[in-house]
matplotlib code that plots the C-alpha trace (Angstrom):
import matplotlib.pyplot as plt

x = [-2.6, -5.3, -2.9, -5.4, -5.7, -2.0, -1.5, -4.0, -2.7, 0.7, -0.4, -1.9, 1.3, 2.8, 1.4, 1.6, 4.8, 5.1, 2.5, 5.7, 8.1, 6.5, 5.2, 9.0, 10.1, 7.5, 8.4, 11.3, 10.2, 8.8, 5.5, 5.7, 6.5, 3.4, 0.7, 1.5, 2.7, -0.9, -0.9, -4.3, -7.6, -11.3, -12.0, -8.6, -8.8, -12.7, -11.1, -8.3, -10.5, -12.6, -9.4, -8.8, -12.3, -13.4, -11.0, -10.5, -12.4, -15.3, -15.3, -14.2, -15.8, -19.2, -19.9, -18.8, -20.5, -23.9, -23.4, -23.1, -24.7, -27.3, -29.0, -26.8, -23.9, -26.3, -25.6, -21.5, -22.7, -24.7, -22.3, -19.8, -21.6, -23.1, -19.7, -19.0, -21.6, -20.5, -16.8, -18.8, -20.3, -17.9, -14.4, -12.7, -12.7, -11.2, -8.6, -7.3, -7.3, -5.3, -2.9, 0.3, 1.3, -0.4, -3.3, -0.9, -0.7, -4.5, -4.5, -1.1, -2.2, -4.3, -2.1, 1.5, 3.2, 5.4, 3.2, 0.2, 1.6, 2.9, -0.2, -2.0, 0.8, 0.4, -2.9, -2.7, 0.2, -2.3, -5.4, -2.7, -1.3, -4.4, -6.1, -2.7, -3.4, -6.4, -5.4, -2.6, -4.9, -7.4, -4.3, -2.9, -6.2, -7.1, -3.1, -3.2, -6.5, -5.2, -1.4, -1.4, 0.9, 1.5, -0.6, 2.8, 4.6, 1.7, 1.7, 5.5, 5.4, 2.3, 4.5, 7.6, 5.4, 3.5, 6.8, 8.2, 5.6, 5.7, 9.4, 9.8, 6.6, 5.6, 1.9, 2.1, 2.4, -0.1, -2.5, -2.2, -2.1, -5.3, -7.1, -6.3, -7.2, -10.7, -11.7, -11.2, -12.9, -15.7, -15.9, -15.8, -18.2, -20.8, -19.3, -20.6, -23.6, -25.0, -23.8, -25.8, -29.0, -28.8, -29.3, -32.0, -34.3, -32.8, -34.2, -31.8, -32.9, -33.5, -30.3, -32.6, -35.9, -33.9, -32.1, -35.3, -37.3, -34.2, -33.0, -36.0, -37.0, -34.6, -31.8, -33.3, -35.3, -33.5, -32.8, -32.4, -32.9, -31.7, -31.0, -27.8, -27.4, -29.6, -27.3, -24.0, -25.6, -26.5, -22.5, -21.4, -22.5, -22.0, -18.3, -18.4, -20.2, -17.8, -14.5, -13.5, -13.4, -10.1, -8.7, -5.2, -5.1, -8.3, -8.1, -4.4, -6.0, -7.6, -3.9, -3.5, -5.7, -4.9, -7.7, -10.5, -13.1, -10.9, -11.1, -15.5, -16.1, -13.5, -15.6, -19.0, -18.1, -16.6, -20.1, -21.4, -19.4, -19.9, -23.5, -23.9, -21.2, -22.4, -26.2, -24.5, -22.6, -25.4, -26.7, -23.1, -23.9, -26.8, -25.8, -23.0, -25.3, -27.4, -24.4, -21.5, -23.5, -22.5, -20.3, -18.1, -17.9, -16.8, -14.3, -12.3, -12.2, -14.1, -14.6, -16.4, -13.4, -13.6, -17.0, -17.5, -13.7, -15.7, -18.8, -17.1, -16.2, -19.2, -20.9, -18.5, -16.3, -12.3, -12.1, -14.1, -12.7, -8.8, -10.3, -11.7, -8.5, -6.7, -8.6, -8.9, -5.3, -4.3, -7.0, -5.1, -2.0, -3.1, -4.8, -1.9, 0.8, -1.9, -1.7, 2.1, 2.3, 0.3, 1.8, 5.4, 4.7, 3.3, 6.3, 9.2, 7.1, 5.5, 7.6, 11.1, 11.2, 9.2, 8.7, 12.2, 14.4, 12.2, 11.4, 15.6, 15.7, 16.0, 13.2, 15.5, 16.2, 12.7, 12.2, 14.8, 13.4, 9.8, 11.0, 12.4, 9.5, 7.2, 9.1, 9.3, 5.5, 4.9, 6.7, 4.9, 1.1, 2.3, 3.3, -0.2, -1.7, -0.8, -2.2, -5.9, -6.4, -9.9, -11.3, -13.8, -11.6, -15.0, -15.4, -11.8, -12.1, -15.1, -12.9, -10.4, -13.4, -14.5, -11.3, -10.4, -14.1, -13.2, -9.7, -8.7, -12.0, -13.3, -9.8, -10.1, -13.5, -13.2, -10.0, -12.2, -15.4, -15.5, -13.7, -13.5, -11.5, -8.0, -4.4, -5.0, -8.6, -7.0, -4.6, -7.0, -9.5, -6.9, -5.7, -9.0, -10.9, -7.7, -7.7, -11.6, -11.7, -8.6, -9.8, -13.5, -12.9, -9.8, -12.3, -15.4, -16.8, -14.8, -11.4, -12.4, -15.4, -18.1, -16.4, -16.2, -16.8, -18.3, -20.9, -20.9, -18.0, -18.2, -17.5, -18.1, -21.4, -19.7, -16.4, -17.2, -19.0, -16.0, -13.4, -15.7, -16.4, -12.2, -12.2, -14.5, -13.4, -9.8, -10.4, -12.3, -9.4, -6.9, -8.7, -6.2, -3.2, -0.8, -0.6, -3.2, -5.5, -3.6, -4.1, -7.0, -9.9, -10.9, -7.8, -7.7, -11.3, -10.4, -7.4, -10.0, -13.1, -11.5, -15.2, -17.2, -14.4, -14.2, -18.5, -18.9, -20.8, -18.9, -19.5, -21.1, -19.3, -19.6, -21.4]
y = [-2.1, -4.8, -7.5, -10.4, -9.7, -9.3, -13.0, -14.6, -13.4, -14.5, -18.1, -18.4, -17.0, -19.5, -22.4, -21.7, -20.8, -24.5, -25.6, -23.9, -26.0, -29.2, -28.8, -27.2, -30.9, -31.5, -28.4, -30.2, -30.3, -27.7, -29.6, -29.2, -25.4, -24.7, -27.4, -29.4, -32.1, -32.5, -35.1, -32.7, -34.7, -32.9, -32.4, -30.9, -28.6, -27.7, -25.9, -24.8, -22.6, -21.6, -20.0, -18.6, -17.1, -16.4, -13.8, -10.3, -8.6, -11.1, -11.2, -7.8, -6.0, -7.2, -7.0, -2.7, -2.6, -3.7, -1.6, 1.5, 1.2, -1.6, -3.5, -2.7, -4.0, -7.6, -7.6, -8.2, -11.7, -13.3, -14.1, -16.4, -19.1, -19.2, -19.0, -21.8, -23.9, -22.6, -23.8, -27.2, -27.5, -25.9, -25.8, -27.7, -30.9, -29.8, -27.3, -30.5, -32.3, -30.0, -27.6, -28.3, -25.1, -22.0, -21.5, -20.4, -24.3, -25.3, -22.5, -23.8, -27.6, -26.3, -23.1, -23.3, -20.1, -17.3, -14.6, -16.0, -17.5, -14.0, -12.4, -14.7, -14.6, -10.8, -11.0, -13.4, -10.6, -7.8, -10.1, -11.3, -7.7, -5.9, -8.9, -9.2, -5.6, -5.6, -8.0, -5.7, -3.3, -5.6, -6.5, -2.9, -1.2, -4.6, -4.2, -0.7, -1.4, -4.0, -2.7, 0.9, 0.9, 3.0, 1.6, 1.2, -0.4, -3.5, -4.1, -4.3, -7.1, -8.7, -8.9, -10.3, -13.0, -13.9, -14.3, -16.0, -19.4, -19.1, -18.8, -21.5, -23.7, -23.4, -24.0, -27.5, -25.0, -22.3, -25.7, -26.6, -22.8, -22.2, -25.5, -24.7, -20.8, -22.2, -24.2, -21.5, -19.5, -20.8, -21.7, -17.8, -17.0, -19.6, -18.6, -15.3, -15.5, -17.0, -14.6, -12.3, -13.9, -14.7, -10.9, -10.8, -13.4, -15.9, -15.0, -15.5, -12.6, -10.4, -7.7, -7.0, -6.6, -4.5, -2.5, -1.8, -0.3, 1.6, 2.9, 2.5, 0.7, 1.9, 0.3, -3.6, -3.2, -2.6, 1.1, 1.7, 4.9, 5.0, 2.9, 3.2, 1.6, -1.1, -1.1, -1.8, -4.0, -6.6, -6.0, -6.2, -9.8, -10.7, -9.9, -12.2, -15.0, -15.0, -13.8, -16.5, -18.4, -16.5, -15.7, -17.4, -17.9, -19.6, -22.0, -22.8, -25.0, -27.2, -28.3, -29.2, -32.5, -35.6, -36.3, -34.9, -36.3, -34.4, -31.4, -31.5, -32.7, -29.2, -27.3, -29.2, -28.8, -24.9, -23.9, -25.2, -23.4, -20.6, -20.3, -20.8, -18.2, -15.3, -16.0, -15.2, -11.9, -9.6, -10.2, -9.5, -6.4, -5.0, -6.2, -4.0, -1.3, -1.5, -2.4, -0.5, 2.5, 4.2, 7.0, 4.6, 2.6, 5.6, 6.8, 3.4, 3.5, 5.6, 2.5, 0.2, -2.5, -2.6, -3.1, -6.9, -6.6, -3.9, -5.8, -8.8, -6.6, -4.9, -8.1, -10.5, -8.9, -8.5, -12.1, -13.1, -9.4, -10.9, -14.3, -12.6, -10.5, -13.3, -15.2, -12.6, -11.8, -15.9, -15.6, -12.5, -14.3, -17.4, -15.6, -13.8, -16.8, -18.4, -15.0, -14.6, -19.0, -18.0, -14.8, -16.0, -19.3, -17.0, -14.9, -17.7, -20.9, -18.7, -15.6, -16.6, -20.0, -20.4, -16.9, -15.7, -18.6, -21.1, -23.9, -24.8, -23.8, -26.2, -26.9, -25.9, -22.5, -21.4, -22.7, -20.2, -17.5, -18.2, -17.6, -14.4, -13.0, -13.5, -11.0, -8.1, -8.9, -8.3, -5.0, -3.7, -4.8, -3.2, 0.0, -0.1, -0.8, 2.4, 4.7, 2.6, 2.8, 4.6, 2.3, -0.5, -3.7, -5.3, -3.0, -3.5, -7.6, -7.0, -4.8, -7.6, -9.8, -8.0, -7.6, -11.6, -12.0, -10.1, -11.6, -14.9, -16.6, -16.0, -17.5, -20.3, -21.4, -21.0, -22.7, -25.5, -25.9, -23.8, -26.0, -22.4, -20.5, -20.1, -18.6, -15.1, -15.2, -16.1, -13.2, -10.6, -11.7, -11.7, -7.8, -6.5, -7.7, -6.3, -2.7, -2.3, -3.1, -1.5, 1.2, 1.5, 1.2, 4.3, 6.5, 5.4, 7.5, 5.7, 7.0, 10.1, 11.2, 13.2, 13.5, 10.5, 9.1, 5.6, 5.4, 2.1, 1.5, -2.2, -2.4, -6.8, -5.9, -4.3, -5.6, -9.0, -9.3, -7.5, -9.7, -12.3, -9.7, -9.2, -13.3, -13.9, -11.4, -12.3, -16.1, -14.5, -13.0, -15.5, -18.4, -19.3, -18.7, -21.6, -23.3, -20.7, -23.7, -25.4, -28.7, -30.5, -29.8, -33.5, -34.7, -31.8, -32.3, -35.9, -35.0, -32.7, -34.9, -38.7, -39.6, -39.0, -41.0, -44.1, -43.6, -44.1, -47.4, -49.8, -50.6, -53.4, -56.4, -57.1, -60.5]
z = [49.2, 50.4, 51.4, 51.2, 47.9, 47.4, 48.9, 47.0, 43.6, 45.2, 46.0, 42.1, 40.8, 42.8, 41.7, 38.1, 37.9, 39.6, 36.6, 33.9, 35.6, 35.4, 32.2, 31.3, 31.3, 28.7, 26.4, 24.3, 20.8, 18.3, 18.5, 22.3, 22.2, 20.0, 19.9, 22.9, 21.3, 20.4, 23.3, 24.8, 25.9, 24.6, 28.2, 28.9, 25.6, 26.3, 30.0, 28.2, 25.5, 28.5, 29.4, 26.6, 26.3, 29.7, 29.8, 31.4, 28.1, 29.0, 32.8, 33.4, 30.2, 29.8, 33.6, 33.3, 30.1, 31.7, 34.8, 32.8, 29.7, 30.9, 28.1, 25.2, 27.6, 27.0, 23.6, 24.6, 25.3, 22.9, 20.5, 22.1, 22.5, 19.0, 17.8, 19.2, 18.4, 14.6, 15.2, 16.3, 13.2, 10.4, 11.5, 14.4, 12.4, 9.6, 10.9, 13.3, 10.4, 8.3, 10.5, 12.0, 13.9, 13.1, 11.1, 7.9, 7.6, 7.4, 4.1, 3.1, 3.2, 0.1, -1.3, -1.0, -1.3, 0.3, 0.1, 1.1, 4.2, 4.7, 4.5, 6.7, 9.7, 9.5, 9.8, 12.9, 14.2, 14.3, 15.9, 18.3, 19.5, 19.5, 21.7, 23.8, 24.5, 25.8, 28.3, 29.5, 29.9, 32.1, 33.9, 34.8, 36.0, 38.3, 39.6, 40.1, 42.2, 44.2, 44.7, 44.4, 41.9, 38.5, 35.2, 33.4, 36.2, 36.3, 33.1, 32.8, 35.8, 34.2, 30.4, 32.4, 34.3, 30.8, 28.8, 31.2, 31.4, 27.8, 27.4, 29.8, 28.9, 25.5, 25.0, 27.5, 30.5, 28.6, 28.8, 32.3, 33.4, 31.5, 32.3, 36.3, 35.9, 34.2, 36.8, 39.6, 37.3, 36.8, 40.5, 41.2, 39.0, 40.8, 44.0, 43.4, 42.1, 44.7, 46.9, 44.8, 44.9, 48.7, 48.7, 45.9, 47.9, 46.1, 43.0, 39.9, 38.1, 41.3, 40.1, 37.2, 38.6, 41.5, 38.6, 37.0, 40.2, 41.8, 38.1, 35.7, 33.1, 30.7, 32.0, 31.2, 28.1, 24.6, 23.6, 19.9, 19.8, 15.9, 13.5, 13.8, 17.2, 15.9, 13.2, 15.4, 17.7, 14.6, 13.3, 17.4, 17.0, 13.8, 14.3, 17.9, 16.0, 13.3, 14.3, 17.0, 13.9, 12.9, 16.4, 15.9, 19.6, 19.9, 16.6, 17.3, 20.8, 17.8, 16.8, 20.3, 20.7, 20.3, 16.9, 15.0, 17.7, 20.5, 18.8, 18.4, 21.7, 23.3, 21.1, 22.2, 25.9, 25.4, 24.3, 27.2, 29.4, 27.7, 27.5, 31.2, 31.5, 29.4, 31.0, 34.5, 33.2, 32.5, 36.2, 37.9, 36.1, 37.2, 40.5, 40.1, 39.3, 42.6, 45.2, 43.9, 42.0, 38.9, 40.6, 42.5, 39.2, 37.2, 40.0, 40.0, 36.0, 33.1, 30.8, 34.2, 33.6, 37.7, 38.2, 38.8, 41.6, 43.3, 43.4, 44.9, 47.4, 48.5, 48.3, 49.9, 52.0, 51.3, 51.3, 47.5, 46.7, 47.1, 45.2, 42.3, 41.6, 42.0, 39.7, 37.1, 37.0, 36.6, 33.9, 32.2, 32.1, 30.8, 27.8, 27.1, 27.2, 24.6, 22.9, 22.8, 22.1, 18.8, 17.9, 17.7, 15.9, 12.9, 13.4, 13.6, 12.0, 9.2, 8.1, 9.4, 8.5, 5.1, 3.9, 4.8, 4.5, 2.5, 5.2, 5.4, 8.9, 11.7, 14.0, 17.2, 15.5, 15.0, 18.6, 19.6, 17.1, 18.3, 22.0, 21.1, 19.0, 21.9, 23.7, 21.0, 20.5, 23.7, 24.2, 21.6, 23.0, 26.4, 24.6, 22.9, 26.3, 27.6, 25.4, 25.7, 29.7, 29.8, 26.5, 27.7, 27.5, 25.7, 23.0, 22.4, 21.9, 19.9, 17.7, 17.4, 16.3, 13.8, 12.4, 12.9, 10.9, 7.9, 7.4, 8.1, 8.7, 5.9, 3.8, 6.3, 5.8, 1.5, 2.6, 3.2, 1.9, -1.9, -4.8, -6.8, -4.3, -5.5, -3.9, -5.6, -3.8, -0.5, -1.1, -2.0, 0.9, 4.0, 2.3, 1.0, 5.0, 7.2, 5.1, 5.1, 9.4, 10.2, 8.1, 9.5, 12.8, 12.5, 10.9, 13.2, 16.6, 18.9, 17.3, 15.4, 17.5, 16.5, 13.3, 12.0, 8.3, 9.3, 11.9, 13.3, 16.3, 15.2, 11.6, 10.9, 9.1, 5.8, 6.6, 6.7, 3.3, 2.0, 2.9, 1.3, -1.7, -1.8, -1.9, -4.4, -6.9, -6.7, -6.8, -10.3, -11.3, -10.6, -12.1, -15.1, -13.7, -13.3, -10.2, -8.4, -7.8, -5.4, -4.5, -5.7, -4.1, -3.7, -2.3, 0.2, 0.8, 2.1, 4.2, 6.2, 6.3, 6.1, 8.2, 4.6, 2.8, 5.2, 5.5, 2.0, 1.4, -0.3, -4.1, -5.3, -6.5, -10.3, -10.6]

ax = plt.figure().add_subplot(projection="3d")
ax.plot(x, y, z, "-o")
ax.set_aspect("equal")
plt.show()
């Protein structure tokens, strides 16, 4: 047990668990429990979905990625920030605009109906358990590191600590928790790189050039050595790019701010953050590579999800070893109160209260409900979590992309911005994307091995024009049915862009 490390964790624990309780006073309403009350500043929500994003699959991931796999461990972070710089230009505005609590109601302010909303919370359900688990598993392999403990018995302690802020909190504490946990984050992360380039002659590429003469050139130039790993890099990013689009988790911070120009300048500022971010991860890597060495990276954990604690060790000493456990595991719990925050909205907002009982129950009830279905979705991401120890936490979240990319992106953006798109389409698109990723990535190498059927590991490049394939063709098929239109596409089109309708110049007066 490295009891440094063990009191540093302590102390963050600590102070947001004090975070909960002042923001517990705050957590009163419905709106509170899931959107803050949408009381949250751009600046506030721009650290908040750092938090969210800057998480253990990112941090933790990306650096054992690059460490053992070197450049195609790069390709983990080029997407992010372009996805961002899409949600910039395509869908924070509107999604403010139209949502209340969950992204069901941004579809439903255009296509009412049970099974739609259905579809889409299930959707948000599987994007929210399979990213939930991947932070369990961040969380139990750094625990069992830093306390000697069992893998099952941290990520029990990490569920009970998660449900509790969001039990207690509601997504008011998730937004201080994650706005605090950003900030030391990001602080870490400068922290130690210039540690690392104090031993690199202060050179902020010097890991790389140091990788490339001790290991060879192999391990910082591209290696496609077919066309199918060319091939899954292109669908790798395609499914980043696009899939943050459709992560419940991540769009349901848009609900959170106070307006429209709230929600683009969070998503201006998060890109920033990002970019600088991502830049720094590849070098923690092949720092990792020279200090810590492949063997000792292996030994602590197959898939490298160690790599970037150990290197803060070697590097720093015990002391930055203690603070970047620490700050990794505030990081893991803020994701996952977000996580559990979005999951059980869909579950008690979306199929208990409108699917189920037709929007007649009581906003306390689904408060209650909503608290409840955050534990049962969390008992069943930490049962997931066991059975995925020795899978790379990053390949994992880029799964989850993929998936998010195919299904409800796609229905969000048509959602939006096509005047043909139509509730059968919607329908069609959210089933047709989850069966063909779900589908590819069950019979793909990283789940069937060396006999597979697909051969990408990331399947966004054939399931993303399918879920818009699905979309289109159903939108064709439901075209003259009654009432599969929706709202008018003009009047929804002003509730999500009222800018073009007040910018309009004003007609000219009859003489």
């Amino acid at each position: 047990m490295n009891v440094l490390a063990v009191v540093v964790v302590a102390v963050i624990v600590t102070v947001t668990l004090g975070l909960t309780s002042v923001a517990a006073r705050r957590n009163r309403s419905t709106a509170d429990h899931y959107v803050a009350g949408r009381r949250v500043s751009g600046w506030q929500n721009a650290l908040a979905l750092a938090g969210d994003q800057l998480s253990a699959a990112s941090f933790l991931g990306i650096t054992g990625a690059v460490a053992l796999g070197g450049f195609s461990g790069v390709y983990l972070t080029l997407g992010i920030p372009i996805a961002y710089l899409l949600i910039l230009l395509v869908i924070a505005e509107p999604l403010r605009n139209l949502g209340r609590f969950t992204l069901a109601d941004a579809v439903a302010a255009r296509f009412d109906g049970r099974l739609l909303r259905g579809v889409v919370a299930v959707a948000s359900l599987v994007l929210s358990v399979v990213y939930m688990m991947i932070q369990f598993v961040g969380a139990g392999v750094l625990a069992q590191l830093l306390l000697g403990v069992s893998f099952p018995v941290a990520v029990i302690v990490i569920g009970l600590l998660m449900t509790l802020y969001t039990f207690v909190g509601g997504m008011v504490g998730t937004t201080y928790i994650q706005v605090f946990k950003a900030i030391l984050l990001i602080v870490t992360v400068l922290v130690l790189f210039g540690v690392i380039m104090s031993r690199t002659g202060w050179n902020p590429v010097g890991a790389m050039i140091q990788a490339e003469r001790e290991h060879g050139a192999a391990v910082v130039t591209p290696q496609h050595t077919s066309v199918v790993t060319g091939l899954n890099n292109v669908s790798l990013n395609i499914g980043v790019a696009l899939g943050i689009m459709g992560l419940p988790h991540v769009m349901v911070r848009f609900l959170t701010v106070r307006d429209a120009r709230a929600a683009r300048k969070s998503a201006q500022l998060a890109m920033w953050i990002y970019a600088v971010f991502f830049i720094l991860l590849p070098i923690f890597g092949y720092a990792a590579l020279n200090e810590v060495g492949r063997d000792q990276i292996l030994k602590d954990n197959k898939a490298g999800n160690l790599a970037a604690a150990r290197l803060a060790e070697v590097v720093g000493g015990n002391l930055l070893f203690a603070i970047v456990v620490g700050v990794v595991m505030a990081t893991i719990l803020a994701v996952l109160a977000g996580l559990s925050i979005a999951s059980s909205g869909a579950v008690a907002h979306d199929l208990y209260n409108t699917v189920l009982h037709r929007g007649r129950i009581s906003q306390r009830r689904q408060l209650v409900v909503g608290r409840f279905a955050g534990l049962g979705i969390s008992a069943v991401a930490i049962v997931l979590a066991l059975f995925m120890k020795t899978w790379n936490i990053a390949f994992l979240a880029n799964v989850a992309f993929a998936i998010a990319a195919s299904t409800t992106m796609p229905v969000l953006v048509l959602t939006i911005y096509w005047r043909g798109f139509n509730r059968v389409g919607a329908t069609a698109g959210l089933i047709g994307g989850l069966v063909v990723s779900v589908g590819l990535v069950i019979v793909g190498p990283d789940v069937l091995g060396p006999h597979h059927l697909f051969p990408l590991s990331i399947p966004a490049l054939v399931s993303v024009p399918a879920g818009f394939l699905c979309a289109w063709l159903g939108s064709l098929a439901g075209g003259n049915r009654p009432g599969a239109q929706g709202v008018p596409y003009d009047e929804l089109a002003a509730r999500a862009f009222p800018r073009r309708r007040d910018s309009r110049p004003a007609a000219e007066p009859v003489p």
